[in-house]
N, C-alpha and C positions, 0 to 999 in steps of 0.2 A: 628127863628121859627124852629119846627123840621121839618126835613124829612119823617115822617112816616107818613102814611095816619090816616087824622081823619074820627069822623062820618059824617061830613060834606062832605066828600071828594065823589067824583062822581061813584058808581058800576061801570060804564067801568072801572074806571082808577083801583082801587082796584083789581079786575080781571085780568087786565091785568099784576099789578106788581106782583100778586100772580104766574100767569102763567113764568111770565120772567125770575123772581129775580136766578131759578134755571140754568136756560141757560145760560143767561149774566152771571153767576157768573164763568161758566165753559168757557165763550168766553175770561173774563178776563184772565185767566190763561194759553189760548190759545195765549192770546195778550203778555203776560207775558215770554211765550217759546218765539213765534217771535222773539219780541226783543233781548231775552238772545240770541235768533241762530244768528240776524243780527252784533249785536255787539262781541259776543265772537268765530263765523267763521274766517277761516285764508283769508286773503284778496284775495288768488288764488283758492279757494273755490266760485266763484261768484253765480254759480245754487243755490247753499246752503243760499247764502245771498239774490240772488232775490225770493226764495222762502219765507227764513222767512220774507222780506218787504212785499208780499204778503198778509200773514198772519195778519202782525202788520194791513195795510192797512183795510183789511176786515172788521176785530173785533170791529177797530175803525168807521168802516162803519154801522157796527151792533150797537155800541154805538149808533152814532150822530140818527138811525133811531129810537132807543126805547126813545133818548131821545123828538123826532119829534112829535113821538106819544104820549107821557106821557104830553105833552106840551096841544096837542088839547085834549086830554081825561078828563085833569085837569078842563078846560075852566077857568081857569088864565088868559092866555094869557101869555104875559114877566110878571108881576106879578109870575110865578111859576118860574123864576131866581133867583126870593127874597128866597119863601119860598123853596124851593128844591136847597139851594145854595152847597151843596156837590156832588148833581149832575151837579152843572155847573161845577161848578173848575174839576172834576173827567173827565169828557168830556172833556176838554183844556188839563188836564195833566193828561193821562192814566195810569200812572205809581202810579197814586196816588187809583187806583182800588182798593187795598189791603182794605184801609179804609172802603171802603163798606163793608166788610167783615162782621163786626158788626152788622150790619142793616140787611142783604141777612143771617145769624146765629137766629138775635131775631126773625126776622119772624118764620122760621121752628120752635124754640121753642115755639112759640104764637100758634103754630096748633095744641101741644100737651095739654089737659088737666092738667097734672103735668110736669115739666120741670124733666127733667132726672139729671140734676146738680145744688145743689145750686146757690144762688145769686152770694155770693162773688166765687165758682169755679167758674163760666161761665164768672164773669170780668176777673179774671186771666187767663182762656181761650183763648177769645176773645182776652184779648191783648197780649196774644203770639202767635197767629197765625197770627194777622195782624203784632206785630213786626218782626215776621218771614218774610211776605211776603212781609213788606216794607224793612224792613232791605236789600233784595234781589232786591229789586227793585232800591234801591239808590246804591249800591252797583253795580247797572249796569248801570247804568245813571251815576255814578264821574269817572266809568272807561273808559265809553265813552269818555269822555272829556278832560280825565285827559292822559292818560298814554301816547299820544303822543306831549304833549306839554314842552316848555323846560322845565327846574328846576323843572317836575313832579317827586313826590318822591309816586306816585300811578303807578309803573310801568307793573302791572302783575293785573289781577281777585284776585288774593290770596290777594294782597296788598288792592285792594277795597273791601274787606270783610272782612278783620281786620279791616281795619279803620270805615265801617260800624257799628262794632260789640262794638266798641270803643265810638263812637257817640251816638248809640243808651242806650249804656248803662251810657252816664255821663262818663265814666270814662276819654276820652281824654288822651291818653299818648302823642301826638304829634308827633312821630315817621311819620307818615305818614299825610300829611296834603293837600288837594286841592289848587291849585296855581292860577287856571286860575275864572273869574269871575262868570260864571255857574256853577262850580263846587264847587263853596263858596254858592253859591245859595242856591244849592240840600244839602249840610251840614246845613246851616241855618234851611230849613224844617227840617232834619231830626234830628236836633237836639231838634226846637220844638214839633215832635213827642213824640221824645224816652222823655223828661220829661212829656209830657201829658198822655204816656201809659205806665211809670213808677210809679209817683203818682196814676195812676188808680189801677195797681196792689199792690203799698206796701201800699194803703187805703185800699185797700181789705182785704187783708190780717191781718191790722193790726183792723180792727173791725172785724173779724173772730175772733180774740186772744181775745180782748173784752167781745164778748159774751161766749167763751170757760170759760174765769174763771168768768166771773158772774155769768152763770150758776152755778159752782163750788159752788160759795161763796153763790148760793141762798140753794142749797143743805146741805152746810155745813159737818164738818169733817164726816166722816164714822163711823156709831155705832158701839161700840164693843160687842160681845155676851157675 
C-alpha cells in the first residue's frame, strides 16, 4: 500500500504531515551533516565528533517522535507499520532519508495548481537528487566500515565515492570493492537502488522520446510554400 495519505485518512494526521514534511526534510539533512562530521572528523578532533553524535542523536529523536505521532493521528495502531512501511524501514536506517525525498518533493508539487515541470522531468528529477543524496549516504556508511578493516581496498572518502558512483550507476569496475559483511550489505541496497532509479530514469526518458516523434509523425513532413 502507498504511503501517501488518502481521503480516508484522518485531518489531524494530513495537517500534521503537511506541516512536518518541510522540517523533517531539513532535520534529515541535518542528520545527514552529523554523520558525515562523525565519520569523516580526525579521531583527535573528539569536540567535533561529540558534537556531530549529538546531532545524529537528536534528529533521530525528532524522527522516532513524528513518527509516535503520525502512529496515534493515524488511529491504525501497528497496522500503520504495514501501510507506512517506508516510514518504518527509514526510522531503523536513517541513512535511508534520502528516499523520502520523492514523497516530501510530490507533496510541494500537489499544492501548486500546475506543476512547474513535466511528468517524465520531475522523475528524472526526483531520481537524481535522491541518487545524489543516497549515493552520499552509502558512500558514508561503506567508508565507515570499510576503510579500517584488513584487505580493505576502500581506504580514503575519495575511494567510497568512486565505488558509490560505480554502484549506483551498474557500471561495477571492481577496482574497489567492500570486504567486511556490512559493508556487502550497504552495496547490496545500493545496488538495488541504483537499478530501481536507473530504470525510472531511462523509462522516462525513453517515453518522452516516444511521444517527441509521435507527435512528429501525427503532424507529418513540413509543407512546402
Amino acid at each position: 500500500m502507498s504511503d501517501r495519505p488518502s481521503a480516508s485518512t484522518p485531518l489531524r494526521f494530513r495537517r500534521w504531515e503537511q506541516r512536518t514534511e518541510g522540517p523533517l526534510f531539513a532535520a534529515s539533512l541535518v542528520f545527514l551533516l552529523g554523520y558525515a562530521g562523525r565519520v569523516l572528523a580526525p579521531h583527535d578532533a573528539q569536540t567535533w565528533r561529540d558534537l556531530a553524535l549529538a546531532l545524529v542523536w537528536f534528529t533521530w529523536l525528532l524522527f522516532a517522535v513524528d513518527f509516535a505521532v503520525r502512529i496515534r493521528l493515524s488511529g491504525q495502531g501497528l497496522r500503520f507499520l504495514r501501510t507506512h512501511w517506508l516510514d518504518t524501514v527509514v526510522l531503523m536506517l536513517p541513512l535511508l532519508r534520502p528516499l523520502r525525498l520523492i514523497e516530501v518533493y510530490t507533496a510541494i508539487q500537489r499544492r501548486r495548481a500546475q506543476p512547474r515541470l513535466s511528468l517524465h522531468a520531475r522523475v528524472i528529477a526526483y531520481a537524481g537528487m535522491t541518487a545524489a543524496l543516497l549515493g552520499f549516504s552509502a558512500a558514508l556508511a561503506v567508508y565507515h566500515q570499510e576503510h579500517g578493516a584488513p584487505g580493505a581496498t576502500i581506504r580514503t572518502f575519495g575511494d567510497a565515492v568512486w565505488w558509490a558512483c560505480a554502484t549506483l550507476t551498474t557500471v561495477g569496475y571492481g577496482d574497489v570493492t567492500p570486504v567486511t559483511p556490512s559493508g556487502r550489505t550497504i552495496a547490496v541496497g545500493l545496488m538495488v537502488c541504483g537499478l530501481a532509479l536507473l530504470g525510472a530514469v531511462t523509462g522516462s526518458f525513453s517515453s518522452w522520446l516516444v511521444q517527441v516523434f509521435t507527435r512528429e509523425d501525427e503532424q507529418g513532413p513540413p509543407q512546402s510554400g
